[in-house]
Legacy VTK file of the C-alpha trace (Angstrom):
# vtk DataFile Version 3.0
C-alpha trace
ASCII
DATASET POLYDATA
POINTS 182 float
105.439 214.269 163.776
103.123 214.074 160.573
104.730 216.677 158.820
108.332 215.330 159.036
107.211 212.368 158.072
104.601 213.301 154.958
107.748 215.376 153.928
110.127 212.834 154.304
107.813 210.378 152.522
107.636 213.494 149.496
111.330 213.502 148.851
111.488 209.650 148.932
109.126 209.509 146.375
110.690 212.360 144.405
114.179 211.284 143.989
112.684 207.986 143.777
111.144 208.561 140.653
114.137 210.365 139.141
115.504 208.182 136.175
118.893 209.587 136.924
118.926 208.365 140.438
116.961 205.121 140.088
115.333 203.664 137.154
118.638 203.793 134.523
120.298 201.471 137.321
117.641 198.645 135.930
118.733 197.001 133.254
114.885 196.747 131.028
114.437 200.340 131.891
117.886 201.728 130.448
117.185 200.770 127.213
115.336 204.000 125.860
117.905 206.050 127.485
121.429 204.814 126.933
121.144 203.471 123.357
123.409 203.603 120.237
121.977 206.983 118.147
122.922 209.719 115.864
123.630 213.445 117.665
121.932 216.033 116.832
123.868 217.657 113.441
126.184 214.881 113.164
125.932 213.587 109.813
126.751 209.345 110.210
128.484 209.475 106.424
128.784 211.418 104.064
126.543 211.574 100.671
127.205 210.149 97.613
128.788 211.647 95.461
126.280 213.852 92.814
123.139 213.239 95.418
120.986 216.244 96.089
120.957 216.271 99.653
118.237 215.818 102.180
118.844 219.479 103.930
117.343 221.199 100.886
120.351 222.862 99.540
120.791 223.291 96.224
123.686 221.600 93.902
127.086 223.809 94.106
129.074 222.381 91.386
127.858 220.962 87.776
130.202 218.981 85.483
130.322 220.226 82.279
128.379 217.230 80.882
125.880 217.304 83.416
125.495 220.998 83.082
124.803 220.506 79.279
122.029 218.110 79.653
120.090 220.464 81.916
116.976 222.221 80.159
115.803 225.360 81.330
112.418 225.238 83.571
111.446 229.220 83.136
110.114 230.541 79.924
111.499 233.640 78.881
108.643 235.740 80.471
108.553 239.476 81.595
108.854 238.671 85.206
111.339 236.495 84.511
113.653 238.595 82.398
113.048 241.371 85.131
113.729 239.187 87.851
117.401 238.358 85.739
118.315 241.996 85.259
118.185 242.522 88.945
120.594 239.498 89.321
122.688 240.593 86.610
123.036 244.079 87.437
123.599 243.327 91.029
126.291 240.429 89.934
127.149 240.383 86.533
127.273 243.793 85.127
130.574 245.259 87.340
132.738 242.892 85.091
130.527 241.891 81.807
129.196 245.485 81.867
125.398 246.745 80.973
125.072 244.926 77.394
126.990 242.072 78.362
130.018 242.680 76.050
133.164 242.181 78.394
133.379 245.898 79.137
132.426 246.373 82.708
134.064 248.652 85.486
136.930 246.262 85.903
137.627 246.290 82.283
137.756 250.235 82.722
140.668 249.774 85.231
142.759 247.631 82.764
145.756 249.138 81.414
146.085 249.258 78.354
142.393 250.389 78.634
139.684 247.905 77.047
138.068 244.531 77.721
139.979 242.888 80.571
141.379 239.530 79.164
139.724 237.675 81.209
136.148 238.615 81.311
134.137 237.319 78.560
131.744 238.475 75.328
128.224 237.451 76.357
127.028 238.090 73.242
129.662 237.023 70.962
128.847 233.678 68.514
130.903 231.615 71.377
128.489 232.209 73.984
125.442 232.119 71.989
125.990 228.637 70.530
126.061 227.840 74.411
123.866 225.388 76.221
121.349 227.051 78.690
122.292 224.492 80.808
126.133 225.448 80.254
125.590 229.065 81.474
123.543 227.937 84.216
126.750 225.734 85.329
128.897 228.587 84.927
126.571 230.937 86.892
126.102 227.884 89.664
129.974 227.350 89.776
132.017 228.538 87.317
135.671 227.495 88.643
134.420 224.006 88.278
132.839 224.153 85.031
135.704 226.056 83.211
138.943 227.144 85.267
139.423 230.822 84.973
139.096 234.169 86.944
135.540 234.291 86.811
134.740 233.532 90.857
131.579 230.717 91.677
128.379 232.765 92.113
126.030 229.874 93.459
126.012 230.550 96.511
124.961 234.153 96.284
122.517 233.506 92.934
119.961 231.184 94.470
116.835 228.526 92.714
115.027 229.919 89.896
117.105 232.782 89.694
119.741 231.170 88.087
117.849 230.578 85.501
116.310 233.946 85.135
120.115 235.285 84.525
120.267 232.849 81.587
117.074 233.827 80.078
118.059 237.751 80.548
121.465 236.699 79.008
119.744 235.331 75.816
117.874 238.541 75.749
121.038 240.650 75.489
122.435 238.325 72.954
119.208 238.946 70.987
119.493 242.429 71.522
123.346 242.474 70.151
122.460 240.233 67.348
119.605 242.377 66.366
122.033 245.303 66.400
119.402 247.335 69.091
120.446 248.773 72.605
118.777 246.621 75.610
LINES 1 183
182 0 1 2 3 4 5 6 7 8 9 10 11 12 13 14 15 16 17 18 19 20 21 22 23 24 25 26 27 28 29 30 31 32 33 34 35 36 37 38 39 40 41 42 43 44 45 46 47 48 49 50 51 52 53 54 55 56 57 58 59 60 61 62 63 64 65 66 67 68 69 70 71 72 73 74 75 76 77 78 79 80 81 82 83 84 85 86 87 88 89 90 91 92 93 94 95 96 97 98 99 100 101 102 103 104 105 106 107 108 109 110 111 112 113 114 115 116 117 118 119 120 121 122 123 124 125 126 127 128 129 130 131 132 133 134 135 136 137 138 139 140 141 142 143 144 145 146 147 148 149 150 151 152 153 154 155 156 157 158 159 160 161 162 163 164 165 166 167 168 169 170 171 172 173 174 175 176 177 178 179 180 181
């Protein structure tokens, strides 16, 4: 009889002390767990507008004004011109080609052959006179900074690297201006 009972007495107090079953039905105790709250990745509005968000991620679009008043954070240093040829080569170099002049592989499959019309002279006196903070916006997001064929590249070219492209870009317009292969 002691064991029905001691059993009995163990699943009393074990659904009794289930919230689901008893304690949520008192009003003072359902507070903490039916209350007004944000879901997990639901965002309750939406930023404002130009706000670097709290996630972390990085701005995808640049006005052209705000893109011109950026200054570049990296020095043009070894590791950092290195670290832009990688970029470049792996992104830049299939349309503005190896020196940056507008003659890349796609300019190869233009007919009549020769720089596609589209793909632009890194080194010419256009883009030299060029803001840092200009290329960086066209390297960031390019369709928004100046409408064209060139696609946005921000989302594959990530932080500091950015800004290593620009710095290896001013090293190839160096190199053109100085007349010497890079």
């Amino acid at each position: 009889m002691r064991k029905p009972l001691a059993a009995l007495l163990a699943l009393v107090l074990v659904t009794g002390c289930d919230p689901d079953y008893v304690v949520h039905h008192v009003g003072w105790f359902s507070t903490m767990r039916h209350q007004r709250n944000i879901k997990p990745y639901a965002m309750p509005r939406s930023p404002a507008p130009g706000t670097i968000p709290v996630t972390g991620h990085e701005v995808d679009s640049l006005t052209l004004a705000a893109a011109e008043r950026l200054v570049n954070p990296r020095t043009r240093t070894s590791e950092s011109l290195n670290r832009g040829k990688v970029e470049f080569e792996t992104y830049c170099l299939v349309c503005h080609g190896e020196k940056g002049l507008g003659d890349g592989p796609v300019s190869a499959l233009h007919t009549p052959p020769g720089p596609f019309f589209g793909v632009r002279n890194l080194t010419d006196d256009v883009a030299r006179k060029r803001s840092d903070g200009y290329l960086y916006g066209i390297v960031t997001n390019a369709v928004a900074m100046r409408p064209g064929i060139m696609p946005r590249y921000g989302d594959k070219i990530h932080g500091t690297d950015r800004w290593d492209v620009v710095n290896y870009v001013r090293s190839l317009q160096d190199a053109a201006r100085a007349g010497g292969p890079r």
